[in-house]
N, CA and C of each residue as an Amber inpcrd file, in Angstrom:
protein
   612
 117.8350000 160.9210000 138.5860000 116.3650000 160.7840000 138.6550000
 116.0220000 159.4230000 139.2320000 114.7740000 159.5850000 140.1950000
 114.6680000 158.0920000 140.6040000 114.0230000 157.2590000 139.5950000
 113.7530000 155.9760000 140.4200000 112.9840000 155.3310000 139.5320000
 112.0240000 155.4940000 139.5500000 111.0490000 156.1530000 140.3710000
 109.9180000 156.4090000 140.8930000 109.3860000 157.3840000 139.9410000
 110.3460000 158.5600000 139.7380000 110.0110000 159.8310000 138.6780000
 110.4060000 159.2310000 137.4330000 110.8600000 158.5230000 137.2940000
 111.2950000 157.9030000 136.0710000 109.7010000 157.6380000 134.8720000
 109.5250000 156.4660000 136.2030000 108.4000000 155.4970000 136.0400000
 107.4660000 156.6270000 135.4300000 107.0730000 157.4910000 136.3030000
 106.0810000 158.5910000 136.2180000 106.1780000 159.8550000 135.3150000
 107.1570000 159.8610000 135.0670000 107.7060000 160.6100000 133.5060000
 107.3430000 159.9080000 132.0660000 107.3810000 158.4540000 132.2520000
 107.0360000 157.2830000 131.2030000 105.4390000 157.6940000 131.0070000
 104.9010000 157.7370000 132.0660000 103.1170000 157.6060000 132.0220000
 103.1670000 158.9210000 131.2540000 103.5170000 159.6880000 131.8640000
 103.1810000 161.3310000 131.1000000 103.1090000 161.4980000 129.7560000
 104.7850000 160.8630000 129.2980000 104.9530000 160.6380000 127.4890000
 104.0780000 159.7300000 127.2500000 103.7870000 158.6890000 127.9840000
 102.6930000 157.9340000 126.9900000 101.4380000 158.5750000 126.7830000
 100.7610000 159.3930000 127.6090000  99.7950000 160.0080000 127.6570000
  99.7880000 161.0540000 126.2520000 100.9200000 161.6920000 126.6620000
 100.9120000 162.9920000 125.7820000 101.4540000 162.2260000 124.1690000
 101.7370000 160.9060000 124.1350000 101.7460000 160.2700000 122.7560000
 100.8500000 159.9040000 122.5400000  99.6750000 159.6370000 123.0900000
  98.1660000 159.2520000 122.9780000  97.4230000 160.2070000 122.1990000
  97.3390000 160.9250000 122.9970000  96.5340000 162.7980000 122.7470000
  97.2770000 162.9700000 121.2970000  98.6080000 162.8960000 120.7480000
  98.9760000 163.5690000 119.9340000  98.5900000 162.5830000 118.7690000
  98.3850000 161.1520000 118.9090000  97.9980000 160.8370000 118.0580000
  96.7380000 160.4890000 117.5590000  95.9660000 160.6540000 118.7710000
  94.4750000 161.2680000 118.6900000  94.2820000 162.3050000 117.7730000
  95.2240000 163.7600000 118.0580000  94.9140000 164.7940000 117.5030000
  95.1630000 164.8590000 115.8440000  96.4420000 163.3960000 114.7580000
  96.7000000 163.3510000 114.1780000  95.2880000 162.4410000 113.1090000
  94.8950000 161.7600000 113.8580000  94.1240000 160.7350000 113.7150000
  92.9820000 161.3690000 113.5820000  92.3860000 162.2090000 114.1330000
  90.9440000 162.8500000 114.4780000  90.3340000 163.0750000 113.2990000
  91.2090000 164.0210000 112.7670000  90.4800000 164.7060000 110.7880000
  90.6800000 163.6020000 110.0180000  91.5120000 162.7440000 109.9850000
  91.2500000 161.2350000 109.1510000  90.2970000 160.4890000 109.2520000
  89.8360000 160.4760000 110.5280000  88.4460000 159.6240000 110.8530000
  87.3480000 160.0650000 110.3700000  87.1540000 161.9520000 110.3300000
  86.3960000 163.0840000 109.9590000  86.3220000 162.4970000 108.7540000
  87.0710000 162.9260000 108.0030000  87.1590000 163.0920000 106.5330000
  86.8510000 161.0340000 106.0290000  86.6560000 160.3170000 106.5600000
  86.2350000 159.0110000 106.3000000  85.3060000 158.1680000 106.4600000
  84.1260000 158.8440000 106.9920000  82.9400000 158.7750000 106.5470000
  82.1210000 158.9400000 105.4700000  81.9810000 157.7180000 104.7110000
  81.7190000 158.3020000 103.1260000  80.2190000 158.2260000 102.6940000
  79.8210000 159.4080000 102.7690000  77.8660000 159.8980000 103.7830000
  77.4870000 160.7130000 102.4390000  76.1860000 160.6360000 102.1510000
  75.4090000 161.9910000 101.6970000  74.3770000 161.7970000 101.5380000
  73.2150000 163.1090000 101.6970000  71.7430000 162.7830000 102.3050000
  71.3210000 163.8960000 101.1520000  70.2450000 163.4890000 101.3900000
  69.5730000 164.2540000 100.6690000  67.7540000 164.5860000 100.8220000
  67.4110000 165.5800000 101.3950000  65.9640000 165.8030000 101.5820000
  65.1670000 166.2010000 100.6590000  63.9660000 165.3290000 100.7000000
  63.1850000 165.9920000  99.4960000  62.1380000 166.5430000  99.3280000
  61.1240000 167.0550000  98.9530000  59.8460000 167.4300000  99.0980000
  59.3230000 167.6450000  97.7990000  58.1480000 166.2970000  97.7630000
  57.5980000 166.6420000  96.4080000  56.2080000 168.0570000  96.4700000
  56.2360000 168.6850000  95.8780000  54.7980000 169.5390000  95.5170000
  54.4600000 170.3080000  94.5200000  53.5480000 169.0570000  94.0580000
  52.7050000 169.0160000  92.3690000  53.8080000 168.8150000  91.5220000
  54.6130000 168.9800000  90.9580000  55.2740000 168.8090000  89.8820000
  57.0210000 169.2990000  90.1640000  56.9450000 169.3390000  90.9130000
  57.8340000 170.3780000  91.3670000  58.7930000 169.3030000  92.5060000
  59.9110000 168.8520000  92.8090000  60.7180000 168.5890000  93.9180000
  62.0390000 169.0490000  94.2460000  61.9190000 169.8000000  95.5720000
  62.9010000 170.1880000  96.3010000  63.7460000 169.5770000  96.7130000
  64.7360000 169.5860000  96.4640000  65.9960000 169.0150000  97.2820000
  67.1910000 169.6160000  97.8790000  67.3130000 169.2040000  99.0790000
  68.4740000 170.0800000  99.7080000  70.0640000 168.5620000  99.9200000
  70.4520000 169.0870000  99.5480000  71.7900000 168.1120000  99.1430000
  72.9870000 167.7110000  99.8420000  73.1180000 167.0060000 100.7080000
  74.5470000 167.6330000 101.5900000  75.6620000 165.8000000 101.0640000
  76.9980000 166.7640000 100.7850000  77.7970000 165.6700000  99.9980000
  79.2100000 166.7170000 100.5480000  79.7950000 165.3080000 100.3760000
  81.4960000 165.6590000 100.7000000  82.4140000 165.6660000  99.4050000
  82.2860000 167.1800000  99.4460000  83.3790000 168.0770000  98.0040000
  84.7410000 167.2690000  97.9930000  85.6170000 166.1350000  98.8040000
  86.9740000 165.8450000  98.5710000  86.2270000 164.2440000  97.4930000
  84.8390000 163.7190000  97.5920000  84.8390000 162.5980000  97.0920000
  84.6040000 163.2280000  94.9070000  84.4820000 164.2590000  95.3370000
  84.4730000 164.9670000  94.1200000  86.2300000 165.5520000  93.1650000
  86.4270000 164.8550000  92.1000000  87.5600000 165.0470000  91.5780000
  87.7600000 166.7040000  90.8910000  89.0140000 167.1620000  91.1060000
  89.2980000 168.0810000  91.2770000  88.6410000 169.3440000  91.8930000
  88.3480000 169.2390000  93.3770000  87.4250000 170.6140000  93.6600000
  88.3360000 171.1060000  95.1950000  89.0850000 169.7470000  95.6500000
  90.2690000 170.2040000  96.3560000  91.2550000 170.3120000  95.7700000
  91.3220000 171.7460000  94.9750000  92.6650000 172.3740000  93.7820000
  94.4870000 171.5500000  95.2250000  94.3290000 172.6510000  95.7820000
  95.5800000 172.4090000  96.4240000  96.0970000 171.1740000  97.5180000
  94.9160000 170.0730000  97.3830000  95.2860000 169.0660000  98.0280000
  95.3470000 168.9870000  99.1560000  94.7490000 170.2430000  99.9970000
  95.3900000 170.1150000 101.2930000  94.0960000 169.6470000 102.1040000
  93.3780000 169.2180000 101.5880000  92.1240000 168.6160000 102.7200000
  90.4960000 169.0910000 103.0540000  91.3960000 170.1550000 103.0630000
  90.0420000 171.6750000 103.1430000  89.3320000 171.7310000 102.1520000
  88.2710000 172.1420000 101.7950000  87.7350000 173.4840000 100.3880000
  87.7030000 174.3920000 100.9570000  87.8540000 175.6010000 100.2480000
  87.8740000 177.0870000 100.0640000  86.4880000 177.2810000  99.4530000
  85.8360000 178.6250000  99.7740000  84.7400000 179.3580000  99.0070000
  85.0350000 179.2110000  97.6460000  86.5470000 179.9610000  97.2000000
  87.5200000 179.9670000  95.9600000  87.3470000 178.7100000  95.3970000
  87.3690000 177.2740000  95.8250000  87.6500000 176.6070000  95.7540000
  85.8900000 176.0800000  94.9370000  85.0950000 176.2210000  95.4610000
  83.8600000 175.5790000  95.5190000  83.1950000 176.5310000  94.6270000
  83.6110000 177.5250000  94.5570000  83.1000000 178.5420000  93.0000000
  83.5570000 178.2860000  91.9210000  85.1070000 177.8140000  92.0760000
  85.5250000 177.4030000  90.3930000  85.1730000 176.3160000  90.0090000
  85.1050000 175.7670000  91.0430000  84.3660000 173.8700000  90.3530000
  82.9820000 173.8660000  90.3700000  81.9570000 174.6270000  91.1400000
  80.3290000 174.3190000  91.0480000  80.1190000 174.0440000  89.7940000
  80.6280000 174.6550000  88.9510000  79.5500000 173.8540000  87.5070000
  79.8810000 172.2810000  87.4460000  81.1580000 171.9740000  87.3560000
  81.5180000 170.3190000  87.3910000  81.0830000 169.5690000  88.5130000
  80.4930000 170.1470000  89.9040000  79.6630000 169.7760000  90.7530000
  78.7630000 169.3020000  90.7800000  77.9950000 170.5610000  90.3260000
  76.6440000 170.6460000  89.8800000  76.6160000 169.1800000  88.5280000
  77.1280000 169.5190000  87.5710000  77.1880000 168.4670000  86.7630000
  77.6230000 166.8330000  87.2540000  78.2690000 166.8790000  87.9070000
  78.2870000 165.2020000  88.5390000  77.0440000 165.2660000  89.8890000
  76.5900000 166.1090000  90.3900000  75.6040000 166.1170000  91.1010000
  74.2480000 165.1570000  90.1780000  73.7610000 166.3100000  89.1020000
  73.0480000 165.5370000  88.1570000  73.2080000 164.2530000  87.6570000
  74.2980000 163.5100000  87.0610000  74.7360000 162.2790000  87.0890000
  74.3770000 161.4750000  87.7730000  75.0660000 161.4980000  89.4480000
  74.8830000 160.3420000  90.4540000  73.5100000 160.5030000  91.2120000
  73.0530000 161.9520000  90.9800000  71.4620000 161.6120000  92.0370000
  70.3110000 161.9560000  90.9630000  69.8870000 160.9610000  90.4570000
  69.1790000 160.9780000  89.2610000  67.3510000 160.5120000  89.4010000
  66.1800000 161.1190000  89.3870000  65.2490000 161.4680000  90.0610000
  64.3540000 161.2750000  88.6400000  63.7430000 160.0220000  89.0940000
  62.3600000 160.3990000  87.6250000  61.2520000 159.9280000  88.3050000
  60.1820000 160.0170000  87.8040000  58.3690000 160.4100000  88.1770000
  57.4920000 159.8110000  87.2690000  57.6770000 158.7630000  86.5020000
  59.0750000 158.2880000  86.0030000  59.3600000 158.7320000  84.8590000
  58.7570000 159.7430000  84.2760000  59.4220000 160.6840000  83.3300000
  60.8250000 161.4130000  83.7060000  61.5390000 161.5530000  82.7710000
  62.6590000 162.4850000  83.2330000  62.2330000 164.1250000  83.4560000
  63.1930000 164.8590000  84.5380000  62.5560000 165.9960000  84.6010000
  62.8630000 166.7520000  83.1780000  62.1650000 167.9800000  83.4510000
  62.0510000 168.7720000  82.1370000  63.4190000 169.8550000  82.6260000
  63.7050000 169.8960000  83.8690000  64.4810000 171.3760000  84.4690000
  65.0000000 170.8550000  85.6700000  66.3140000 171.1010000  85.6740000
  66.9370000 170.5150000  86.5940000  67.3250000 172.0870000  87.1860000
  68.1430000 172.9180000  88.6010000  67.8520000 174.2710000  88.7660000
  68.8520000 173.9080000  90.3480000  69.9770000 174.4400000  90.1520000
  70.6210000 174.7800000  91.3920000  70.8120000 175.9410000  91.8060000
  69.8310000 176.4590000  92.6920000  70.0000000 177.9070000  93.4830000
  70.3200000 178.5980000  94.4070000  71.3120000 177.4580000  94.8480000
  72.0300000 177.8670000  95.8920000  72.9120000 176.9610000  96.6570000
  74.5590000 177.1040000  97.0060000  75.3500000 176.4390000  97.3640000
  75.8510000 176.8030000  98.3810000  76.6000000 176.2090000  99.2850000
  77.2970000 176.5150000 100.4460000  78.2700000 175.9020000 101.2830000
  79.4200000 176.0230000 102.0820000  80.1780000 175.1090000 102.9650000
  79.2150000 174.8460000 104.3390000  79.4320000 173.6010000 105.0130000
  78.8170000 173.6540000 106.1780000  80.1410000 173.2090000 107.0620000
  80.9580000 172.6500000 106.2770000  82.1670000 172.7940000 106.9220000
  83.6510000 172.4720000 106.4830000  84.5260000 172.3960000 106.9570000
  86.1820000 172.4780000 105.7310000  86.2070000 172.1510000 104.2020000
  84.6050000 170.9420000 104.6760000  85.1780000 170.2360000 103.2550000
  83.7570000 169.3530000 102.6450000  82.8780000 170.0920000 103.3000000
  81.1710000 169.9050000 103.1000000  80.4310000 170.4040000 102.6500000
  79.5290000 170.2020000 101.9590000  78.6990000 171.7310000 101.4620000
  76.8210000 171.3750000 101.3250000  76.2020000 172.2940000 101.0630000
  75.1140000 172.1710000 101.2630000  74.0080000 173.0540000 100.1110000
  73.9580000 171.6800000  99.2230000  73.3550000 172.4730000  97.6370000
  71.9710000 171.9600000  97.7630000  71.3060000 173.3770000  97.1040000
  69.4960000 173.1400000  96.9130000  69.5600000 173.0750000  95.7360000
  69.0060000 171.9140000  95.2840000  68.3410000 171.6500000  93.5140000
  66.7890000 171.2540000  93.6080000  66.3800000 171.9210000  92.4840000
  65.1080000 172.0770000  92.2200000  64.9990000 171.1710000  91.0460000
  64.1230000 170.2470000  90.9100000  63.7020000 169.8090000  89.8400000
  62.5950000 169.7570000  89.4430000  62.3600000 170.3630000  88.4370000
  60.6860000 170.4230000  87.5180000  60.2980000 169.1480000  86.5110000
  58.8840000 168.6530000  86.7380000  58.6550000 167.4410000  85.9440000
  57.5140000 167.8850000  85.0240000  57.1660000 167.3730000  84.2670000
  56.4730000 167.4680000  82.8800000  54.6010000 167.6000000  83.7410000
  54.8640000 167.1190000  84.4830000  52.9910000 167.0890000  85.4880000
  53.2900000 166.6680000  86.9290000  52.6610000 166.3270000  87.4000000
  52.4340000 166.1860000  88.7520000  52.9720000 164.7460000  89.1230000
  53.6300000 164.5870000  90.1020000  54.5140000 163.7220000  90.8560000
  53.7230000 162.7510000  91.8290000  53.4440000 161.6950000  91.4890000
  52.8480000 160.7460000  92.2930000  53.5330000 159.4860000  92.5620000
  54.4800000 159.7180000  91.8530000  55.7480000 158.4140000  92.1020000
  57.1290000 158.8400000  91.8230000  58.1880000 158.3710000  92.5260000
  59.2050000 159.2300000  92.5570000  60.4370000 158.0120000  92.4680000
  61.0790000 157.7320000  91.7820000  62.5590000 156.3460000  91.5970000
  63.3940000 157.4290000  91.6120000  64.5490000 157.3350000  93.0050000
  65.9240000 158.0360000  93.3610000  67.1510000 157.0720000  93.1570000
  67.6660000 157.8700000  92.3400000  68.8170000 156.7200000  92.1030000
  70.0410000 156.9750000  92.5940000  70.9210000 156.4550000  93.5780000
  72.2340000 157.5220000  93.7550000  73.5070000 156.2740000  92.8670000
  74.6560000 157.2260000  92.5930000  75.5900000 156.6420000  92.4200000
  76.8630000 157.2950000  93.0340000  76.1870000 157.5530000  94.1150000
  77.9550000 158.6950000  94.8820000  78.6660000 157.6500000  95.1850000
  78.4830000 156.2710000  95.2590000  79.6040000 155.4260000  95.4160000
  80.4310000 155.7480000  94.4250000  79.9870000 155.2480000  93.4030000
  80.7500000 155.2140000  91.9340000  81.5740000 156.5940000  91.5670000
  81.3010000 157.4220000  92.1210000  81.5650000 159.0500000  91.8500000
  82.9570000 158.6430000  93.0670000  82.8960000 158.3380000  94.1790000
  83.8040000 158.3210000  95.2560000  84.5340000 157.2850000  95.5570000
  84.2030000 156.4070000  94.2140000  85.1730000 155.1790000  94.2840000
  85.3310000 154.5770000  95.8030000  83.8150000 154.3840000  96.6950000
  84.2090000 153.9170000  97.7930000  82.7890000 152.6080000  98.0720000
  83.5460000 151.2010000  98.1970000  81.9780000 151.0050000  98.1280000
  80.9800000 150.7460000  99.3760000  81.6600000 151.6750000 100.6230000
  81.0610000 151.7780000 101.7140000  80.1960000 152.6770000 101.5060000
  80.2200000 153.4620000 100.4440000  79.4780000 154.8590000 100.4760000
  78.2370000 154.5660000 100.9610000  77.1780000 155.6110000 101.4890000
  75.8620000 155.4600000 101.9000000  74.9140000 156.7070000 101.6670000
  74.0880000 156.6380000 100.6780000  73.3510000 157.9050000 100.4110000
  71.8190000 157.8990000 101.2670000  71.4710000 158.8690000 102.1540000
  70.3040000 159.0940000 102.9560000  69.3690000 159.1120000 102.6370000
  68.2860000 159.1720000 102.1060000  66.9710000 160.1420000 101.5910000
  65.7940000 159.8120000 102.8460000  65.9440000 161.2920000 102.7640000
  64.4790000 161.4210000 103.0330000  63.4020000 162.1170000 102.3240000
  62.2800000 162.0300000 102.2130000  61.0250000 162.5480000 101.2790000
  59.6210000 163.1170000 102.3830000  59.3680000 163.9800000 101.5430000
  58.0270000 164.4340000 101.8750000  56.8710000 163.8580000 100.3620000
  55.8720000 163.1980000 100.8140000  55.7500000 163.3160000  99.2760000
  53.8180000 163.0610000  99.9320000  52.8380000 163.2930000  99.6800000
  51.4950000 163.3220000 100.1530000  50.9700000 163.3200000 101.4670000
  52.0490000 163.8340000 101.9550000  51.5920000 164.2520000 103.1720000
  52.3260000 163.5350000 104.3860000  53.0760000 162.3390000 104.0220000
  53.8320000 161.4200000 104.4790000  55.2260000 161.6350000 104.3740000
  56.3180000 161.3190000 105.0060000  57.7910000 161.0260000 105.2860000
  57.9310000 159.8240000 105.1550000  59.1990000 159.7880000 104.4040000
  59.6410000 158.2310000 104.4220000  60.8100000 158.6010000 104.3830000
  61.6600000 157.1280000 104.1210000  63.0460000 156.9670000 104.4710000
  64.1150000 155.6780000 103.6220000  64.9780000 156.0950000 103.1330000
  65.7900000 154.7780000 102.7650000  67.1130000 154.9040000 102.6580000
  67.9610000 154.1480000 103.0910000  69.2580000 154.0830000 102.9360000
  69.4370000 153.3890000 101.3710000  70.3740000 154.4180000 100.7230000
  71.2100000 153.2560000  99.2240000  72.3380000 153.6080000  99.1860000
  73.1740000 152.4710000  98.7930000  74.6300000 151.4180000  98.7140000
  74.8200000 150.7580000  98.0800000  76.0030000 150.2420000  97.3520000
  75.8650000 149.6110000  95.9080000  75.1690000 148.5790000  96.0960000
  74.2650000 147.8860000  96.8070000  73.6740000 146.7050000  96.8800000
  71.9400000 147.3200000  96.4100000  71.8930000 148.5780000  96.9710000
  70.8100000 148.9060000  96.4760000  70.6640000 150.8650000  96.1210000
  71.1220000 150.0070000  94.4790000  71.0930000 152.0900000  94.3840000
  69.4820000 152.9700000  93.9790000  68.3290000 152.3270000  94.0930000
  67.2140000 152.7370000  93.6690000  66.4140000 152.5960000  94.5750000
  65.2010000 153.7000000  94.7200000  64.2910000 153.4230000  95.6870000
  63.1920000 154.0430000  95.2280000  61.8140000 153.5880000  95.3410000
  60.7310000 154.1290000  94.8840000  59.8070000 154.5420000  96.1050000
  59.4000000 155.8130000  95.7070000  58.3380000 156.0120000  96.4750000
  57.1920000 156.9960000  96.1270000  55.9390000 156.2610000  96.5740000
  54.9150000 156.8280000  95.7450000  53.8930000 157.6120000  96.8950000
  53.0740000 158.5240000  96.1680000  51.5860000 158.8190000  97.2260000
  51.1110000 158.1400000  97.4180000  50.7010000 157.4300000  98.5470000
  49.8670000 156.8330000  99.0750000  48.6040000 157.5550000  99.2330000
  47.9540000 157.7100000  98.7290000  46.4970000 158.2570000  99.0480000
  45.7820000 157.6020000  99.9960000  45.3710000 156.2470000  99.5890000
  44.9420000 155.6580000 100.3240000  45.6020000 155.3110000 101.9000000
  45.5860000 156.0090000 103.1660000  46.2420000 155.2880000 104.1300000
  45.6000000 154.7290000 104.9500000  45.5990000 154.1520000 105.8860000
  44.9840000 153.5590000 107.2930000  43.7100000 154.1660000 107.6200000
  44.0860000 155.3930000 107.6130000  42.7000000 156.2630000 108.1270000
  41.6540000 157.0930000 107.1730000  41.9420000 157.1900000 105.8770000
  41.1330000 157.5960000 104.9060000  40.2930000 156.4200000 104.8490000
  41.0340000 154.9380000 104.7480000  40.2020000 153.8200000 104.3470000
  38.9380000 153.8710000 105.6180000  39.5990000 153.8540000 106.8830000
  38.4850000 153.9780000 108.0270000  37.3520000 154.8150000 108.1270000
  37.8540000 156.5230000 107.5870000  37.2270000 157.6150000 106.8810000
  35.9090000 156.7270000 105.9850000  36.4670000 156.3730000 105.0370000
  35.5910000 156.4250000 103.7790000  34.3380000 155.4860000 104.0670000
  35.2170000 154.0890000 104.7060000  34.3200000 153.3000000 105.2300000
  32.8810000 153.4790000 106.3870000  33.6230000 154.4040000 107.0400000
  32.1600000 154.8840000 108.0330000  31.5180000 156.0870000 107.2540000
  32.0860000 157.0630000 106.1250000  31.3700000 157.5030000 105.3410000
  30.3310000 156.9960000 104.6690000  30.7730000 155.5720000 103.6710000
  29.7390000 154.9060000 102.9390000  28.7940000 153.8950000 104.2060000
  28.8470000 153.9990000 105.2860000  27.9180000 152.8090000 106.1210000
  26.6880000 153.7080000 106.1520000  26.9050000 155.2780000 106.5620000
  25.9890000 156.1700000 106.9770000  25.3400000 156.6180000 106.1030000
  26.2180000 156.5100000 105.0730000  25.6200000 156.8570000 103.9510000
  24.3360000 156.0190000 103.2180000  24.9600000 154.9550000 103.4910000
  23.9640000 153.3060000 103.0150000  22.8180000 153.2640000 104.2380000
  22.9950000 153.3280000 105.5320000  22.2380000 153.8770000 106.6070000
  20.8520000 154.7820000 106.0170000  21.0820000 156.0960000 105.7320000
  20.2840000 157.0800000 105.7770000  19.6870000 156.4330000 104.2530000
  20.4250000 155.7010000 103.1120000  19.4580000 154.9170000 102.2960000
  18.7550000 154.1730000 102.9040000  19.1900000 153.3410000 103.5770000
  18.0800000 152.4500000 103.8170000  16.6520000 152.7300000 104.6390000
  17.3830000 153.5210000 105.7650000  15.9440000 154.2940000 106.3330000
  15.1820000 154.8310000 105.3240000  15.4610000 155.7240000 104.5380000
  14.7570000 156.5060000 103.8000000  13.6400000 155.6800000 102.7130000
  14.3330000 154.2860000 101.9180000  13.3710000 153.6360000 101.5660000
  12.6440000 152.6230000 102.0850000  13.0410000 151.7270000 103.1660000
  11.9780000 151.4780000 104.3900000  10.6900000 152.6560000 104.8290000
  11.1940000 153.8800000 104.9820000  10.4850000 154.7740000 105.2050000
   9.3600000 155.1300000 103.7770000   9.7230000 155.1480000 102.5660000
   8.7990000 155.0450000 101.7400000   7.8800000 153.7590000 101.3460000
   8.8470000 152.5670000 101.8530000   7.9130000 151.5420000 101.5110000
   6.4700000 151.6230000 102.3720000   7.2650000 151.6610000 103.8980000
   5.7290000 152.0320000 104.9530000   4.4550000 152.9090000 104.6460000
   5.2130000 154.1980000 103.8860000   3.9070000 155.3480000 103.4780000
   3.1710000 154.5590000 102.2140000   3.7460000 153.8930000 101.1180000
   3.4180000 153.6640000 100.4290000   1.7460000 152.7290000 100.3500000
C-alpha cells in the first residue's frame, strides 16, 4: 500500500472514529440535561398543570437500568411518581390545596413523560407561590425547573434553581391599560358633572 492510500485510509478511520463516538456520546448528552417545566393555568379556584419531567431523575422507575422507561415501567411506579411529584412541585394560594388530582400520564419520549395535575384550592386564586425541588429529588444542582402561568389574563415566566426555588405570582388587575381605562372613565365622568352643575347654577 502506498503512502498516499495509507495516509488516506488514516483520514477515513479517523472520521469513522469520530461518528462512532458521536453516536456513543449522543444519548449521554440527551439524557443530561437536567430540565422540567411546567405550565399552568389558574381559573377561579382551580389550577391546571401540565408537567413534563425526566422519569431516570426519579428513583426506581428505570426497573432494569437500561436507560429507557417502558409504559410497564411508568405504570408500576406512577403512584411513587405521582407522590414525589407532589413533594418537589408544591403550589399554595397561599392556602394549601384542598385536592391534589392526576388525570393523566404519558411518555413523550424513551425516558420523558408528560403528567396533567389538577389542583383544587379552598376559593379563588389570586396569588400563586411555586415551589420546585426537582433538584433535590435529582440530586443535581444544575437542575432547572420552567414555569409558565396563565393567571388573569396575563402570562408570565420564571426560571427556579437551588438559588431560587420559589416564585410568586399574582393577578394583576390593575394593568397599564385598565389604569388608562379608568382614568379617562372618571375625567368624563367628572366632565359631564361639572357641565351639568355649571348648567344648573346658570338656570338657577
Amino acid at each position: 500500500m502506498s503512502r498516499r492510500h495509507k495516509c488516506d485510509w488514516c483520514r477515513v478511520c479517523s472520521v469513522l472514529a469520530g461518528v462512532a463516538a458521536l453516536a456513543v456520546a449522543s444519548p449521554v448528552l440527551a439524557h443530561d440535561l437536567a430540565r422540567s417545566e411546567s405550565r399552568l393555568e389558574v381559573q377561579g379556584a382551580v389550577v391546571q398543570c401540565q408537567l413534563i419531567v425526566d422519569l431516570l431523575e426519579f428513583p426506581g422507575v428505570d426497573q432494569d437500568g437500561n436507560g429507557t422507561i417502558s409504559y410497564a415501567e411508568l405504570d408500576r411506579s406512577i403512584a411513587d411518581v405521582f407522590a414525589q411529584v407532589k413533594a418537589n412541585l408544591v403550589l399554595r394560594s397561599p392556602d394549601e390545596p384542598s385536592r391534589i388530582v392526576m388525570t393523566r400520564h404519558e411518555l413523550v419520549d424513551e425516558h420523558t413523560a408528560r403528567l396533567a395535575v389538577i389542583y383544587t384550592f379552598p376559593s379563588k386564586v389570586s396569588r400563586l407561590d411555586v415551589t420546585s425541588t426537582f433538584d433535590q429529588l435529582a440530586r443535581r444542582p444544575d437542575h432547572q425547573h420552567y414555569v409558565t402561568i396563565k393567571i388573569g389574563g396575563n402570562e408570565e415566566r420564571a426560571v427556579l434553581d437551588p438559588s431560587r426555588r420559589t416564585v410568586t405570582f399574582e393577578n394583576h388587575w390593575w394593568t397599564r391599560t385598565t389604569v388608562w381605562l379608568t382614568v379617562a372613565a372618571l375625567a368624563l365622568i367628572g366632565g359631564r358633572v361639572g357641565w351639568f352643575l355649571r348648567s344648573r347654577t346658570r338656570s338657577g
